[in-house]
C-alpha positions in Angstrom: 0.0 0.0 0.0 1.3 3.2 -0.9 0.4 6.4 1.0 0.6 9.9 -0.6 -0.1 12.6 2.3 -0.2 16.3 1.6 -1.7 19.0 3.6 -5.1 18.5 1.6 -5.5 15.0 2.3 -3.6 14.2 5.3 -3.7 10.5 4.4 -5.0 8.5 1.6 -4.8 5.0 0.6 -4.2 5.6 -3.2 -2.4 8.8 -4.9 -4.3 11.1 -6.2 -2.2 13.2 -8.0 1.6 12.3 -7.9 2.2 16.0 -9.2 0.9 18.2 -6.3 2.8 21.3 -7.5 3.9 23.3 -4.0 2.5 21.5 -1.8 4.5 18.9 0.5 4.4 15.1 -0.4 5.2 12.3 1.6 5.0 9.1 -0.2 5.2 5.6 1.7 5.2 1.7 1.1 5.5 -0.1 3.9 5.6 -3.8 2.8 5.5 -5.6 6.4 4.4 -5.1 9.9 4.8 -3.4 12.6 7.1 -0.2 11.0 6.2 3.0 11.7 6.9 6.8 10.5 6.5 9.9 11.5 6.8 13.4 9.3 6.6 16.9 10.0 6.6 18.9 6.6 6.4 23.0 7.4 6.9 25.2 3.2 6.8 24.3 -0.6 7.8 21.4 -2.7 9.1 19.1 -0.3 9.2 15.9 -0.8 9.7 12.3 1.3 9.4 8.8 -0.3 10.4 5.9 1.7 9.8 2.3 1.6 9.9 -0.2 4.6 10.3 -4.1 4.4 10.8 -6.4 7.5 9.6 -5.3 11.3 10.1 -2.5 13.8 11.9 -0.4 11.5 11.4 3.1 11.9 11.7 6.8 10.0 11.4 10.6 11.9 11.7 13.4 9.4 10.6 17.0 9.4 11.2 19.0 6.9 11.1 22.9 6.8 11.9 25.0 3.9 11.2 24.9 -0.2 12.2 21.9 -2.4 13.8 19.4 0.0 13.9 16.2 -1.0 14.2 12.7 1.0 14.7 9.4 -0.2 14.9 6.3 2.3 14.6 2.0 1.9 14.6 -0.2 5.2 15.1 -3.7 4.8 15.4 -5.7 7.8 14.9 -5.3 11.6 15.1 -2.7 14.1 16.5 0.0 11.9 15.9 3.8 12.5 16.4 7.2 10.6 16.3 10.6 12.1 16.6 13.2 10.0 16.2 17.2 10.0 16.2 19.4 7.0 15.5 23.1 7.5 16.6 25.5 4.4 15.9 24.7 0.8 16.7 22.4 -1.7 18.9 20.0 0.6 18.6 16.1 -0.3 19.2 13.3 1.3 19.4 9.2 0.3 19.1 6.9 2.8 19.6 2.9 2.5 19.7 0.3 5.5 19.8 -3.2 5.2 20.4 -5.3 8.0 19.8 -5.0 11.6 19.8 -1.8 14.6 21.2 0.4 12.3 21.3 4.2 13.2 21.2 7.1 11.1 20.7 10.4 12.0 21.3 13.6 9.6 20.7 17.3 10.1 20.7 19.9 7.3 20.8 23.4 8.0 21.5 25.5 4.7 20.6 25.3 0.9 21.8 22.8 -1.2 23.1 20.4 0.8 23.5 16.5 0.3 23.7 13.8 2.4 24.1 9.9 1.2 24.1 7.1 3.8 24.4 3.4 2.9 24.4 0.9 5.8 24.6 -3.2 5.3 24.9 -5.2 8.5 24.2 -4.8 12.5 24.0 -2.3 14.4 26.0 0.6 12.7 25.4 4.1 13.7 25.9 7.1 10.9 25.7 10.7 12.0 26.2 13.3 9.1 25.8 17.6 10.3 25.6 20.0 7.8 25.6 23.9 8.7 26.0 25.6 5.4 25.7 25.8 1.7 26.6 23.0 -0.9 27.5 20.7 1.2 27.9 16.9 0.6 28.3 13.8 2.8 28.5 10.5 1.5 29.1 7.3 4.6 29.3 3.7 3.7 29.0 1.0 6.2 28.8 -2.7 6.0 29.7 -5.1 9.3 29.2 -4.9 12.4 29.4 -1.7 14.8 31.0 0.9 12.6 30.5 4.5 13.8 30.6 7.1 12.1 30.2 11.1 12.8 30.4 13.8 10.0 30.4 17.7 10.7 30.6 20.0 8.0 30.6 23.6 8.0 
């Protein structure tokens, strides 16, 4: 089941109108139980899609600003994303297979990218952006990597 949510229809079973011009999107597939995701979306144009397969995975992401864009898979168990974009036109990928991953990003600034790729258990990724153009990219695959980026 796909869900398109935009300030109009706060949540709806089938898409509407996959070209809502400025107003926010959010569109989701989870594909197995017990996943769960929570957005915040405060401007124009932005934009989450994220699909979830497996159980107990989960996604937090609020979005402030004009033409940010988010793009997250979860395969597995017990991962989560946090993520905070507040500025315009900042992007971020997130992909976790596995199991307990941890990703958190934060975005303050225009233009920004971040691009996280985790395969395995319980890695944690932590990418801060404070500026303009900035871009991130982590990969992880194992067991326990840790990672921290800060860019300014």
């Amino acid at each position: 089941m796909a869900l398109l949510c935009t300030p109009a229809v706060p949540w709806a079973s089938e898409s509407p109108d996959l070209d809502p011009g400025n107003d926010p999107v959010v569109l989701a597939e989870p594909m197995s139980g017990y996943n769960s995701f929570v957005v915040t979306q405060d401007g124009i144009a932005n934009e989450l899609n994220a699909m979830q397969q497996g159980t107990h995975n989960s996604i937090e992401a609020r979005q402030w600003g004009a033409g940010n864009w988010l793009d997250l898979a979860q395969d597995g168990q017990m991962n989560h994303a946090a993520l905070l974009q507040d500025g315009d036109h900042n992007a971020i990928i997130v992909q976790q297979s596995g199991e307990r991953n941890d990703t958190a990003v934060t975005q303050y600034g225009v233009g920004n990218e971040a691009d996280l790729f985790q395969w395995g258990v319980g890695n944690t990724a932590m990418v801060e952006q404070y500026g303009n153009q900035l871009r991130a990219t982590v990969w992880q695959w194992g067991t326990g990597n840790n990672t921290r980026v800060v860019q300014q």
